[in-house]
C-alpha positions in Angstrom: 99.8 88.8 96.4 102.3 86.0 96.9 99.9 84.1 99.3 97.3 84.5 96.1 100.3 83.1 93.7 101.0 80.1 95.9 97.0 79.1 96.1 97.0 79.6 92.1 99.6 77.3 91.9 98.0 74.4 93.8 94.7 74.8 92.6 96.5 74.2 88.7 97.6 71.6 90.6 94.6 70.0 91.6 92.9 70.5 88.4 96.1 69.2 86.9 95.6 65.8 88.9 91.6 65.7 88.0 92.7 66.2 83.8 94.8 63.0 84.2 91.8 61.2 86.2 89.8 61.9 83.3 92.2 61.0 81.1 92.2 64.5 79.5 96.2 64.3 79.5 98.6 61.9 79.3 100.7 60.5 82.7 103.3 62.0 80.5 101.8 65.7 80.0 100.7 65.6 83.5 104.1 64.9 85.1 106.1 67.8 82.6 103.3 70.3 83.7 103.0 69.3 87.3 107.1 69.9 87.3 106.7 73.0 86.6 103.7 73.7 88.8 106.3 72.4 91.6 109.0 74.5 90.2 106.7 77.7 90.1 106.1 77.2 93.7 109.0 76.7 94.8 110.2 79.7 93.5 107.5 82.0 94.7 108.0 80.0 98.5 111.7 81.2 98.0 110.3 84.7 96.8 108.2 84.8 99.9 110.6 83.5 102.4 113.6 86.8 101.4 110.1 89.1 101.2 109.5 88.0 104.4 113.3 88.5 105.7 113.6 91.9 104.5 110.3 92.8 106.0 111.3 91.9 109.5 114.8 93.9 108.6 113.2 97.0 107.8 110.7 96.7 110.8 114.4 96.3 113.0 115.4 99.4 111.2 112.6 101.4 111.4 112.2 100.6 115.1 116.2 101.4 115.5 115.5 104.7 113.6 112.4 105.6 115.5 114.9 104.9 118.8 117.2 107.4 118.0 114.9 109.8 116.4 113.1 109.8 120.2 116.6 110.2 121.9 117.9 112.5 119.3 118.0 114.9 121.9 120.1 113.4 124.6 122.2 111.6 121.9 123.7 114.7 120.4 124.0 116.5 124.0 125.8 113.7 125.2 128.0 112.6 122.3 131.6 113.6 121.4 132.6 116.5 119.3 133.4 113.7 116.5 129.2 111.9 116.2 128.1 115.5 116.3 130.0 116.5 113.3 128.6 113.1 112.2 125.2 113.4 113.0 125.1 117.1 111.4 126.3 115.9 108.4 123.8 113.5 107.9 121.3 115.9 108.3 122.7 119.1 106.6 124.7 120.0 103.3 125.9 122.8 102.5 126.6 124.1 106.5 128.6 127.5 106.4 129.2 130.3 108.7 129.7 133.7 107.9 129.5 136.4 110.2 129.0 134.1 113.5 126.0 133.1 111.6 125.3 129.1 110.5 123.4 129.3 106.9 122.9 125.2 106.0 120.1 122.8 103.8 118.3 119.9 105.3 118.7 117.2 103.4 116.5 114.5 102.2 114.5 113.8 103.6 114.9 115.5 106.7 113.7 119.0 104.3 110.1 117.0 103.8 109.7 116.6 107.2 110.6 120.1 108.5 108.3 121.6 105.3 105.5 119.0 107.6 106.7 120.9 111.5 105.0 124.2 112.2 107.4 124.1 115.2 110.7 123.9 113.0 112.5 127.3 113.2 113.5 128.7 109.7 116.8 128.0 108.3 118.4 130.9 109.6 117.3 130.3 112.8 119.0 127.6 113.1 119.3 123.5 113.4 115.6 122.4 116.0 116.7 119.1 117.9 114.0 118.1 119.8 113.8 117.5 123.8 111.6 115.1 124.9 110.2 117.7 127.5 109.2 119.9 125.2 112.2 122.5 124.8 114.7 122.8 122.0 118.1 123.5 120.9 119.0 126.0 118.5 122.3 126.1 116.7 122.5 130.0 115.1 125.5 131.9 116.3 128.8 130.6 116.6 130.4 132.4 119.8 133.7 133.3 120.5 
C-alpha cells in the first residue's frame, strides 16, 4: 500500500512535468502542484520509514516472546520466588486458594490459547507449563 502511494505520487509527477511541456499549465501551476507532489511524498517516505521501524520492533519482540515462551519451562524452575510470583501474575487473575486447592483465570490472551490446547489441564487442575521434553508441571495443591 505505501509502496503503491509512493509510485502514485511520481507518476502525478511525471504527468505533471508532460502538462507543462504541453503547455497545459502554467510554470507557475506546475511548480505549486509539483510542491505538493514532493511534500506528499515525503510524508508517506517518512510514513514508511516509522512503518518500517515498528515492523522490525515487533519482529524483535515477537522473537523475544517466542524465546521465553520455548524456555518457559526452565525459566520458571530456575527463577527466584520473586519472577515466579511475577510470571503468575501475568498469566493469572484472580489466583486463590482454599482448601490446599489453587482456583485462578488465565488471562488474555493466555485463556484463547489454552481454549486452542487439548493438552491444557482444566482450571482446577491446575497452572500446565510446558517442558521441552514433553512432561509438565502442575500447580494444584498447596502442601504443608
Amino acid at each position: 500500500m505505501r509502496y503503491i502511494c509512493q509510485v502514485n505520487c511520481q507518476d502525478k509527477i511525471k504527468r505533471l512535468r508532460s502538462l507543462l511541456l504541453e503547455d497545459k499549465i502554467t510554470p507557475e501551476e506546475y511548480r505549486d502542484m509539483n510542491e505538493e507532489l514532493k511534500q506528499e511524498q515525503y510524508e508517506l517516505e517518512g510514513q514508511s520509514a516509522l512503518l518500517t521501524e515498528a515492523d522490525e520492533h515487533f519482529s524483535i519482540a515477537i522473537s523475544t516472546i517466542m524465546s521465553m515462551a520455548q524456555n518457559a519451562y526452565q525459566i520458571f524452575k530456575s527463577s527466584r520466588v520473586e519472577t515466579k510470583r511475577a510470571i503468575l501474575n501475568i498469566l493469572l487473575s484472580n489466583l486463590q486458594i482454599k482448601d490446599k486447592q489453587i482456583s485462578y483465570n488465565l488471562r488474555k490472551p493466555f485463556d484463547l490459547i489454552d481454549s486452542l490446547n487439548e493438552k491444557t489441564p482444566p482450571k482446577t487442575g491446575g497452572v500446565a507449563i510446558g517442558d521441552p521434553n514433553g512432561t509438565r508441571t502442575h500447580i494444584a495443591t498447596v502442601k504443608g
